[in-house]
C-alpha positions in Angstrom: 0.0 0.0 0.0 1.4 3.7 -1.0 2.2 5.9 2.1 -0.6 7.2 4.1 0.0 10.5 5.5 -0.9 11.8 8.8 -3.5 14.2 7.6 -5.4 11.3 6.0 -7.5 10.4 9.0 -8.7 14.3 9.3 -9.6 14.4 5.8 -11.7 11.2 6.4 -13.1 12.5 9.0 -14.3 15.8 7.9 -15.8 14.1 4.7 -17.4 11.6 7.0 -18.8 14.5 9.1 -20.2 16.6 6.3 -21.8 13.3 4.3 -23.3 12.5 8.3 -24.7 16.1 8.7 -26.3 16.5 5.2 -27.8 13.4 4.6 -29.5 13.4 7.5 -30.2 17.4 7.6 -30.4 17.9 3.8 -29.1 21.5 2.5 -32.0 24.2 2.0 -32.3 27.9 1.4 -35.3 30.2 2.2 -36.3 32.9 0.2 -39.8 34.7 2.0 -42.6 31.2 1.5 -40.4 29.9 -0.9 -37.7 27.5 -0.2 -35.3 26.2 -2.4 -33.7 22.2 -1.5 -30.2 22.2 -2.5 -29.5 18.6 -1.1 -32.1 16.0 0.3 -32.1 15.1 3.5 -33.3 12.2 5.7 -36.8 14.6 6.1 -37.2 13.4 2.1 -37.3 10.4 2.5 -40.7 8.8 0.7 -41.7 6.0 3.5 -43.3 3.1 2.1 -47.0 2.4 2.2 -46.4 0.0 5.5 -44.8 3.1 7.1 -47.4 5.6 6.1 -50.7 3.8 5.4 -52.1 2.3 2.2 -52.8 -0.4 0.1 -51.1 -3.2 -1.9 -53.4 -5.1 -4.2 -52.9 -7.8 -7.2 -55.0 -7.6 -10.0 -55.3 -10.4 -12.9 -57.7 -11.7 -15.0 -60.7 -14.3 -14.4 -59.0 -17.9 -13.9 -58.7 -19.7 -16.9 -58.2 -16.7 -19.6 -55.0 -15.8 -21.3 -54.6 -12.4 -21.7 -52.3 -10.7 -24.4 -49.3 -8.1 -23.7 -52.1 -5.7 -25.3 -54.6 -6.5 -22.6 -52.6 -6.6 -19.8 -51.4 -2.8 -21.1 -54.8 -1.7 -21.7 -56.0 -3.0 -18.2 -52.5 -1.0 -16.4 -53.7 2.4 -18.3 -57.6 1.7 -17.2 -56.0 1.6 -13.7 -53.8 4.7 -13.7 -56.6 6.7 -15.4 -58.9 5.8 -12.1 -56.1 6.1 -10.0 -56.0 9.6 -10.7 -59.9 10.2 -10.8 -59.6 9.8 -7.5 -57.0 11.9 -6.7 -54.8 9.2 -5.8 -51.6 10.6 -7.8 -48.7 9.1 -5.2 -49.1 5.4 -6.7 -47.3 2.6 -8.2 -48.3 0.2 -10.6 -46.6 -2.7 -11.9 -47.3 -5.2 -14.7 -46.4 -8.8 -15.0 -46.7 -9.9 -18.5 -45.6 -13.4 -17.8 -47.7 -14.0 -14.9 -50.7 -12.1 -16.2 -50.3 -9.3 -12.8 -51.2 -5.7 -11.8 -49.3 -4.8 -9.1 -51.0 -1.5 -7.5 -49.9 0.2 -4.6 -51.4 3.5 -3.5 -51.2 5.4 0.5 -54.0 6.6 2.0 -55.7 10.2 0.8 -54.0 12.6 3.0 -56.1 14.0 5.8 -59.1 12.1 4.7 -60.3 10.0 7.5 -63.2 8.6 5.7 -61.1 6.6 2.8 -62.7 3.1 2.1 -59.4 1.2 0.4 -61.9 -2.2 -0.2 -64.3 0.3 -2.5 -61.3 2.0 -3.9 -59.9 -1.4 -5.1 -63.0 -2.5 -5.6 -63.9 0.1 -8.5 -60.0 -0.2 -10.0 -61.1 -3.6 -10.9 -64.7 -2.7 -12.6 -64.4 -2.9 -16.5 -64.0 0.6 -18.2 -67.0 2.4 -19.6 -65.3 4.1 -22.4 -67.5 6.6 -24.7 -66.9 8.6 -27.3 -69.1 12.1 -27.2 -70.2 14.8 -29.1 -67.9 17.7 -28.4 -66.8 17.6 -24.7 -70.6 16.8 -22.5 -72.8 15.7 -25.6 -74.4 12.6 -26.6 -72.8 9.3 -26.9 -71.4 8.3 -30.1 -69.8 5.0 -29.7 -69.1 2.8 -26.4 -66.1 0.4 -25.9 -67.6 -2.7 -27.1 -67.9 -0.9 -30.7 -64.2 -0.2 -31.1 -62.2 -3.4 -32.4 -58.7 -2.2 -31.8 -56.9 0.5 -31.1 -53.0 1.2 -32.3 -49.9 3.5 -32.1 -48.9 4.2 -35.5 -46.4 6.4 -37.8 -48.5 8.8 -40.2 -47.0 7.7 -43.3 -47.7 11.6 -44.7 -45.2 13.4 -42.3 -44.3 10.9 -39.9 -46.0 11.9 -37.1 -47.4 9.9 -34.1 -50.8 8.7 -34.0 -53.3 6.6 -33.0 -55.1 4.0 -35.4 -58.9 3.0 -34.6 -60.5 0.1 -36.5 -64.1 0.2 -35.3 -66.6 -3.1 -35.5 -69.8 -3.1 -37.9 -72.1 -1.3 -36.0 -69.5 1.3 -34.7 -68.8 2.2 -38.0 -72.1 3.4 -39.0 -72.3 5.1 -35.9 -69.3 7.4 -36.6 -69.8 8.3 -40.1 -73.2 9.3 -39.6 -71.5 11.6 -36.8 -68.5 12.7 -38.3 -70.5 13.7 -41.2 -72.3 16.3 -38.9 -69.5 17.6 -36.7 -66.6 18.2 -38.9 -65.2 21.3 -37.3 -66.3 20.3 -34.6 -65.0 17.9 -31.5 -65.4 14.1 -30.7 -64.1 13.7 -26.9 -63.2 10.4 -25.9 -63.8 9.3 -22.1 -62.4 6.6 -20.0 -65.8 6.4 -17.3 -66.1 9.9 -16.5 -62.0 11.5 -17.4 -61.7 12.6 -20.6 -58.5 11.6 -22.4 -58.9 12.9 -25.6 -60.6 15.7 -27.9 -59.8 15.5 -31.3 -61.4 17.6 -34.5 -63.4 16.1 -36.8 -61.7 16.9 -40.4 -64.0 14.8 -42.6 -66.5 12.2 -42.6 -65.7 9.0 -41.8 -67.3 6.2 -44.0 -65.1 3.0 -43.3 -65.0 2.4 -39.5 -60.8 3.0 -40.1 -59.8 6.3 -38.3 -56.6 8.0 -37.4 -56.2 10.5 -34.1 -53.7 13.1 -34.8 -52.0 15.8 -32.5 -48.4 15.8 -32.3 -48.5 12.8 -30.0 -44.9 11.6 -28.7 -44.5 7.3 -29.3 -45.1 7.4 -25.5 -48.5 9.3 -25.7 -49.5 7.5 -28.7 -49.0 4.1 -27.2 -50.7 5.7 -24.0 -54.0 6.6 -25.6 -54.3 3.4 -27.2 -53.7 1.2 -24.3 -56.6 3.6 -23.0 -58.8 2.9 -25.5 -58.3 -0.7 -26.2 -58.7 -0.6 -22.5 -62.4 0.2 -22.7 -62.9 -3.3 -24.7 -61.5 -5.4 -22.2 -63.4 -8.9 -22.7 -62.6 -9.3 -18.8 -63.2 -7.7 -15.6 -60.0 -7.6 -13.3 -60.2 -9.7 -10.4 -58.4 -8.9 -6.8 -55.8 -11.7 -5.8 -54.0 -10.6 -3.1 -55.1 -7.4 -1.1 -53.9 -5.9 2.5 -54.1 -2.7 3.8 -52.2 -1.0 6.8 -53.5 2.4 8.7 -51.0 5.0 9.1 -50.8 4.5 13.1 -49.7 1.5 13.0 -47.1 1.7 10.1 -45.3 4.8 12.1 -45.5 3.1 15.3 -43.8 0.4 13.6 -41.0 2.5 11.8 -40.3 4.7 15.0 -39.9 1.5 17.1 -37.2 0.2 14.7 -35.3 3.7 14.2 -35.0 3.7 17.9 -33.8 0.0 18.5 -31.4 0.5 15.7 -29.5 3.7 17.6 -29.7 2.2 20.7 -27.6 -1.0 19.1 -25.7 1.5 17.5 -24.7 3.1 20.4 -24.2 -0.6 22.4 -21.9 -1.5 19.9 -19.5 1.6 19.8 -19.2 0.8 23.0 -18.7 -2.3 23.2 -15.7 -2.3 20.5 -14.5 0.5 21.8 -13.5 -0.9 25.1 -12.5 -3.9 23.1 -10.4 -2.4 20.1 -9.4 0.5 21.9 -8.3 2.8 18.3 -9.3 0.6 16.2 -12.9 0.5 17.7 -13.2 4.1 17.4 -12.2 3.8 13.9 -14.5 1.6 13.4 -17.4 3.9 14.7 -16.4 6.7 12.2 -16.6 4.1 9.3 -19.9 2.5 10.5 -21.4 6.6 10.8 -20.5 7.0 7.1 -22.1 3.9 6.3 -25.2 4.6 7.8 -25.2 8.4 6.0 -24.0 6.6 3.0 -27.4 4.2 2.9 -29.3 7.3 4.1 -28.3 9.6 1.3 -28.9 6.9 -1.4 -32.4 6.7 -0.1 -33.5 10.4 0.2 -32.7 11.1 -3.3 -29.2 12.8 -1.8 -26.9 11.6 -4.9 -28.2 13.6 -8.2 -27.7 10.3 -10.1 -29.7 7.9 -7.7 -33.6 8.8 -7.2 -35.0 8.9 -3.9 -36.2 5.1 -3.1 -39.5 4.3 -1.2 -38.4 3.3 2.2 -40.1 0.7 3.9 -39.9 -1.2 7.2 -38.1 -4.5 5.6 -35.8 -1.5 4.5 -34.8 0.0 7.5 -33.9 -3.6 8.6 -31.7 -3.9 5.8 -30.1 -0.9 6.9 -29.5 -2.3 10.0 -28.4 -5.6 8.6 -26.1 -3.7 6.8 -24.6 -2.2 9.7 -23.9 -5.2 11.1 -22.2 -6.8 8.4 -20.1 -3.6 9.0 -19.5 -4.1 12.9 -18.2 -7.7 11.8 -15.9 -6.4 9.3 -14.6 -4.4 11.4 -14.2 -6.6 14.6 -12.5 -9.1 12.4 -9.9 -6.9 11.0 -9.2 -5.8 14.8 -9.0 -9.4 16.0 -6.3 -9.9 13.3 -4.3 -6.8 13.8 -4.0 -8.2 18.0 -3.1 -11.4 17.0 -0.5 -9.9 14.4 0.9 -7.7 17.3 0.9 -10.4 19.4 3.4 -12.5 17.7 5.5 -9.7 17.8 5.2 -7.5 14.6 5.4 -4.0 14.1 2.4 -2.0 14.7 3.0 -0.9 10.8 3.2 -4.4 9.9 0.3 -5.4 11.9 -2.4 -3.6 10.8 -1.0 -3.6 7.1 -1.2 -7.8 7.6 -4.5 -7.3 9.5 -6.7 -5.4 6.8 -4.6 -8.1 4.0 -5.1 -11.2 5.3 -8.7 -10.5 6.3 -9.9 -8.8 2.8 -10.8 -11.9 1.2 -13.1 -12.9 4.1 -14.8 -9.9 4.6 -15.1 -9.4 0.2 -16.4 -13.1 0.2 -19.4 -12.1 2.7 -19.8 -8.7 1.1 -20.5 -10.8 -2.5 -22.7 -13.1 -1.2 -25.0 -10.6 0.2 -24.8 -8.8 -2.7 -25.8 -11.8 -5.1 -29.2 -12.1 -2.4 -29.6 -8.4 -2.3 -29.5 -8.4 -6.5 -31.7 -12.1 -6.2 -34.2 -10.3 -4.1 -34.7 -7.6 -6.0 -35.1 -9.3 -9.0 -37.6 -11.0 -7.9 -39.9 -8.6 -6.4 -38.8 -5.5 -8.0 -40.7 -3.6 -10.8 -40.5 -6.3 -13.8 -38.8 -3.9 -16.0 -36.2 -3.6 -13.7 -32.3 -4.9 -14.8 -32.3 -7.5 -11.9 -35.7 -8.7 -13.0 -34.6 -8.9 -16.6 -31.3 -10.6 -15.7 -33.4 -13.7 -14.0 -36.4 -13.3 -15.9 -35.9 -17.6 -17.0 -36.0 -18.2 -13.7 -38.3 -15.6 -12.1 -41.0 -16.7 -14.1 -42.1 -20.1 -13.1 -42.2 -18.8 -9.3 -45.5 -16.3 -7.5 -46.4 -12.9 -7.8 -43.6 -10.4 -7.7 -43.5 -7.0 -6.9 -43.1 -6.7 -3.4 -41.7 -3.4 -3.0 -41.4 -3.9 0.7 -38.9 -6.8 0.0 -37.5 -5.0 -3.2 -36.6 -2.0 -0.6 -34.9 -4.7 1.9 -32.9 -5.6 -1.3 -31.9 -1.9 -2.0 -31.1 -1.2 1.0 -28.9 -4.4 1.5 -27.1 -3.8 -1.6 -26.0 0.2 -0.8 -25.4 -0.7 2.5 -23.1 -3.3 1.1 -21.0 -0.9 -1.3 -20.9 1.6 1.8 -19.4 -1.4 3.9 -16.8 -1.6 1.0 -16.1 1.8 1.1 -16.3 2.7 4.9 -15.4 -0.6 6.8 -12.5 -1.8 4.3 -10.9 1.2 2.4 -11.4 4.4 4.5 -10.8 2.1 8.3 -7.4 0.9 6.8 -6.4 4.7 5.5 -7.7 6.5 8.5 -5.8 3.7 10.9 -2.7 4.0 8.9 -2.9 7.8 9.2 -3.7 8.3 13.1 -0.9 5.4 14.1 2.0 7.8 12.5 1.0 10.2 15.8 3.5 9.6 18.6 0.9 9.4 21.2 -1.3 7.0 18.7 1.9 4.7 18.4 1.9 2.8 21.5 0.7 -0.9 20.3 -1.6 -1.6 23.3 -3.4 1.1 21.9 -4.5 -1.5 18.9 -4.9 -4.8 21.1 -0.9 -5.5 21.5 1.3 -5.7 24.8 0.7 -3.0 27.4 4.4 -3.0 27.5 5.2 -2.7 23.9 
């Protein structure tokens, strides 16, 4: 290892201390009502729905029917759409397409005592009513069953985004007698009682084959499809797996595990402290800029990482974490005592220590990163890389999309790298550095001989 100089441990340590104070206190500026967030702090954090209250609920289709990609899209945008309607905009929503799942998770409605979850789920499931109208509040041109398909398309003219409606029999009488009326005029489309489109009406209509235009993105185009298709579902949704938690409970819950993970964390510094004497305290400092480390990666602290959904298997992986970073640590120490105590240099010992103990601690640190990545493959979003890196495996097995399991993952896996970077790499420089001070060089000081 290249020469560690003595003001290695302060520089450490002042990085350690900053990272510590502004993931948990965040970095904010006030200007009159308005304030500005420079840097996210632990307040940011988004707590899961077990934390704060909500619902988790798996949607799929009657048993026995096989529904297409198409379907399974068409059912996810019926279920944003009335997501929204009920002004339930801080939601997740997942689809399995090889296990024919919707995944929904939604809190409670803030300050809204009165919320029924079981009738919100309940009318998430109800087939759409999808209508087209006259203008935006007129009479009903055409319903749901009277569209055959609906389709994302390039117009061939100028290569624009649009969406391509091929309209049954029946429908199609319907719409050019109408679009032979209100040309000029507007033809709103309505998912239940949102609308989600208004296009013009250029020309009349004859063949049932009709194109939406409006400077759609492929993302909107596909959208307002899925929407529309959504309206002809063949099948109602039906509720697999439901639970609900109430917000008391969930911060009850979250509170009690903050508090018995400080008061460990305080045990502990104590206890290897006494033990380890310097290299305890080291140890401390590393384990604090772990837990920032896994803090800030959660608040949305790093520009490049979004802030995660915490939830209570989450904190636990924090903690687990933590611990996997007291044991590093405790088995470097034991290593550097014996080292001293067969008579090396305290140089030589803790260079030796951190050495001959790196492939035990890297060993331990893979493994739980191979569950951590495992786990959230397999109950993460499943668009997610992990998911699509097991997917042959992932898809023989139950419902995924856990996301309090997928958070235990997250966690695990940052609090891993952190362990990397705090227990191995900054213990060994910032023990390196504080041994080159005379009153730091005495080798009882590190577990050796008190007469040494």
């Amino acid at each position: 290892m290249k020469k560690v100089g003595k003001s290695m441990f302060f520089v450490i340590l002042a990085l350690i201390i900053a990272l510590t104070a502004l993931s948990f206190f965040g970095l904010y500026a006030s200007y009159g009502d308005v304030t500005t967030t420079y840097i996210k702090g632990a307040g940011d954090i988004r707590w899961g729905i077990d934390i704060r209250g909500g619902v988790d609920v798996t949607f799929s289709p009657p048993e026995g029917y096989d529904a297409t990609d198409d379907e399974m899209a068409a059912a996810e945008s019926i279920i944003k759409v009335r997501l929204v309607s009920q002004n339930i905009t801080d939601s997740e929503v997942y689809t399995d397409y090889n296990k024919d799942r919707i995944i929904v998770r939604f809190p409670w409605k803030a300050e809204e005592t009165n919320f029924n979850p079981e009738s919100a789920v309940k009318e998430l499931g109800e087939t759409a009513l999808l209508t087209f109208r006259e203008n935006q509040d007129g009479p009903t041109i055409l319903e749901g069953k009277q569209v055959e398909s609906a389709t994302a398309v390039v117009n061939a003219e100028n290569g624009e985004y649009a969406v391509s409606l091929k309209l049954t029999k029946d429908g199609a009488e319907a719409f050019s007698e109408a679009t032979g009326r209100l040309i000029g005029q507007q033809i709103s489309i309505w998912m239940d009682e949102t609308m989600i489109s208004a296009p013009t009406v250029n020309s009349q209509i004859p063949n049932g084959e009709a194109q939406i235009t409006g400077r759609f993105t492929a993302e909107e185009a596909k959208s307002l499809a899925d929407k529309i298709n959504g309206g002809a579902l063949p099948f109602k949704l039906q509720t697999e797996n439901f639970s609900s938690l109430s917000p008391t409970l969930g911060i009850g819950a979250r509170d009690a595990m903050v508090t018995a993970g400080m008061i460990a964390f305080v045990l502990v510094a104590i206890f290897i402290i006494v033990l380890y004497r310097v290299p305890g305290i080291v140890a401390c400092i590393a384990l604090l800029g772990q837990i920032a480390g896994s803090i800030a990666c959660v608040s949305g602290f790093f520009p490049n990482i979004p802030s995660f959904t915490l939830t209570l298997p989450g904190i636990a992986g924090i903690i687990l974490s933590i611990g996997m970073g007291v044991d590093a640590n405790v088995i470097t120490s034991e290593r550097i005592k014996e080292e001293l105590q067969v008579g090396k240099t305290l140089d030589g010992a803790i260079d030796s220590g951190f050495h001959r103990t790196f492939s035990a601690i890297f060993d331990g640190n893979i493994t739980m990163v191979l569950v951590a990545a495992v786990l959230m493959g397999a109950f993460g979003p499943p668009g997610s890389v992990f998911a699509r890196m097991f997917t042959a495996i992932f898809r023989w097995f139950g419902p995924s999309a856990t996301g309090a399991i997928y958070s235990f993952g997250f966690t695990l896996i940052v609090g891993v790298i952190f362990n990397f970077l705090m227990g191995v790499t900054a213990s060994r420089l910032m023990l390196k550095s504080i041994s080159k001070f005379k009153p730091f060089k005495k080798a009882w000081l590190y577990g050796g001989a008190k007469n040494d």
